[in-house]
C-alpha positions in Angstrom: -34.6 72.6 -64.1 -34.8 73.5 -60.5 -37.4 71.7 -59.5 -35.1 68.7 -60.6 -32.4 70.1 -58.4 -34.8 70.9 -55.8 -36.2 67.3 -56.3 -33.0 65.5 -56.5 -31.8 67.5 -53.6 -35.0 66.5 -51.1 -33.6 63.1 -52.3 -30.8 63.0 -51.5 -31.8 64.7 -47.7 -34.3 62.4 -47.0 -31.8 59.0 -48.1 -28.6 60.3 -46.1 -30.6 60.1 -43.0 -29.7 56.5 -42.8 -25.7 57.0 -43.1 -25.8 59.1 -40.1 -28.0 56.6 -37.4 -26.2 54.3 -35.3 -27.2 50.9 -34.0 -28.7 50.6 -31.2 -26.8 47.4 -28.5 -28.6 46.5 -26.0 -26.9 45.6 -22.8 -27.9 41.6 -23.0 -26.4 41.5 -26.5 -22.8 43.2 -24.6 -23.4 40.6 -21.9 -23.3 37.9 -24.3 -21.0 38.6 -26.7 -18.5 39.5 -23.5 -19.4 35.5 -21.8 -18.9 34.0 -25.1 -14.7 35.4 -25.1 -14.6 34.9 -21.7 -12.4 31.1 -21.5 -14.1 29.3 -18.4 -11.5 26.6 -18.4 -8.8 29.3 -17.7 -7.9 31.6 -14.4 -6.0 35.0 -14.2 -4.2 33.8 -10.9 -4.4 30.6 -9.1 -5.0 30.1 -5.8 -2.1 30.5 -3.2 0.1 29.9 -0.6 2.4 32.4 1.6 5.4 30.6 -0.6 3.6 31.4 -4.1 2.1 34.8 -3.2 4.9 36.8 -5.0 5.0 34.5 -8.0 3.6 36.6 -11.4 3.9 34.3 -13.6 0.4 31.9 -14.1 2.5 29.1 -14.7 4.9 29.5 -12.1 1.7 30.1 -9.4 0.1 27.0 -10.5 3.5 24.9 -10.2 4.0 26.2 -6.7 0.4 25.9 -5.4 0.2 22.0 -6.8 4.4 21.4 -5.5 3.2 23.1 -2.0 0.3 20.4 -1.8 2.5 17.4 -3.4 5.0 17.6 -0.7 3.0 18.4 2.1 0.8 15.0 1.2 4.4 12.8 0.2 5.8 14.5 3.8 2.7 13.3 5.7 2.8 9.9 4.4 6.4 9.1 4.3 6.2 9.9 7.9 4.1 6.9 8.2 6.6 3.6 9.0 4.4 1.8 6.2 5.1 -1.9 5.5 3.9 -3.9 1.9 4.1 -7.3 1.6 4.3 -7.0 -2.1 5.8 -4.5 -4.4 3.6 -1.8 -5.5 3.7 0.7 -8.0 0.2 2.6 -8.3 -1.2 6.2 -9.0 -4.2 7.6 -6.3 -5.9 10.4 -8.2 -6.8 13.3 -5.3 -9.9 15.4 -6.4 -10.2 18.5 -4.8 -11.3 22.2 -4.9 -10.5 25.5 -3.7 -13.7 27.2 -3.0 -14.3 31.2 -3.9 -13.7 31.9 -0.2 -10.2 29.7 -0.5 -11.1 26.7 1.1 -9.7 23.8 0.0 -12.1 20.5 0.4 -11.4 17.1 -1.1 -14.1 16.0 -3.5 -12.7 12.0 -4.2 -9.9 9.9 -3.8 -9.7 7.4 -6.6 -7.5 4.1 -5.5 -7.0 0.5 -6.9 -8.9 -1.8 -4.5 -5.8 -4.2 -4.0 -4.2 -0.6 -3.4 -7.1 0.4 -0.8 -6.5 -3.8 0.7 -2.5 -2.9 1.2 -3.1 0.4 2.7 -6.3 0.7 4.5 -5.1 3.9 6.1 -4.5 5.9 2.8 -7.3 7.4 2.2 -7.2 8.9 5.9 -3.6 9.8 5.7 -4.7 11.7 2.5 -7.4 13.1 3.8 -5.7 14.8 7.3 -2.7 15.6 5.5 -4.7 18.0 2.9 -7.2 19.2 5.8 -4.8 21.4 8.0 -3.4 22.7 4.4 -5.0 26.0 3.1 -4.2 28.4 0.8 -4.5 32.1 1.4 -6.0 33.2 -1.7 -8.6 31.5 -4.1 -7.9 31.6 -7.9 -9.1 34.9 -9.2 -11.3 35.1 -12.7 -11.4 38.8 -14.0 -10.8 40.4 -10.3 -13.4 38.0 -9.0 -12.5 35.2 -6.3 -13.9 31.9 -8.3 -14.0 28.1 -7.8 -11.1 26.2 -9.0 -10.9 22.1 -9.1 -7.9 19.9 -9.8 -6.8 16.6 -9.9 -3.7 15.4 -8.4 -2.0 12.4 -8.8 -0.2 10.7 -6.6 2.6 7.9 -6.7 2.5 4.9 -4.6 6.0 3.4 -4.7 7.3 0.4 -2.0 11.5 -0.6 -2.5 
């Protein structure tokens, strides 16, 4: 009888070994499980202007940085005594991105031809009116300065 005790006793020793062992993660299994959550598409602050640097709010920031570069371009080329011979009504789509550093560079300008024929000088007045605007600040990803890219449209409208 206690060598049955005894027995079941080594037993049960030698099979609760396994409750008590934990499983082993390897750092690359952390890593990928941690860039698998992480949303690419998304930033924890958007880049920034001295207007928009006290903003908090991600959707306020965003709204500021993109008003701050819609009326700088819409000032720059209203200034511009421009003349149609035709009534136009036509969107320019501005491709651009803020670098990790926070410089901002203009990738494309997609226009209408018939648009480009009116206005030869668009793309130029585009392109100085974004060049001597930069933001302070790059868009920040987890703490880290990151790349951001966005596509503005813009309204061409003659009276």
């Amino acid at each position: 009888m206690t060598e049955r005790i005894f027995l079941v006793f080594l037993m049960l020793l030698a099979t609760s070994c396994q409750f008590f062992e934990t499983e082993k993660v390897s750092s690359e299994a952390i890593y990928e499980d941690e860039m698998e959550t992480i949303n690419w598409k998304d930033v924890d602050r958007y880049p920034s202007f001295p207007v928009c640097e006290n903003e908090i709010d991600k959707a306020l920031q965003k709204n500021c940085f993109i008003n701050t570069i819609s009326s700088r371009l819409y000032q720059n080329i209203s200034e511009k005594n421009i003349i149609a011979v035709r009534e136009i009504y036509d969107t320019v789509k501005v491709k651009f991105e803020v670098g990790s550093s926070g410089r901002l560079s203009i990738m494309d300008i997609e226009m209408d031809s018939l648009l480009q024929k009116e206005f030869p000088d668009l793309e130029s007045w585009i392109l100085n009116s974004l060049d001597s605007l930069q933001p302070v600040a790059p868009a920040y990803k987890r703490g880290i300065p990151v790349k951001t890219q966005f596509t503005l449209p813009v309204i061409v409208q003659t009276n």
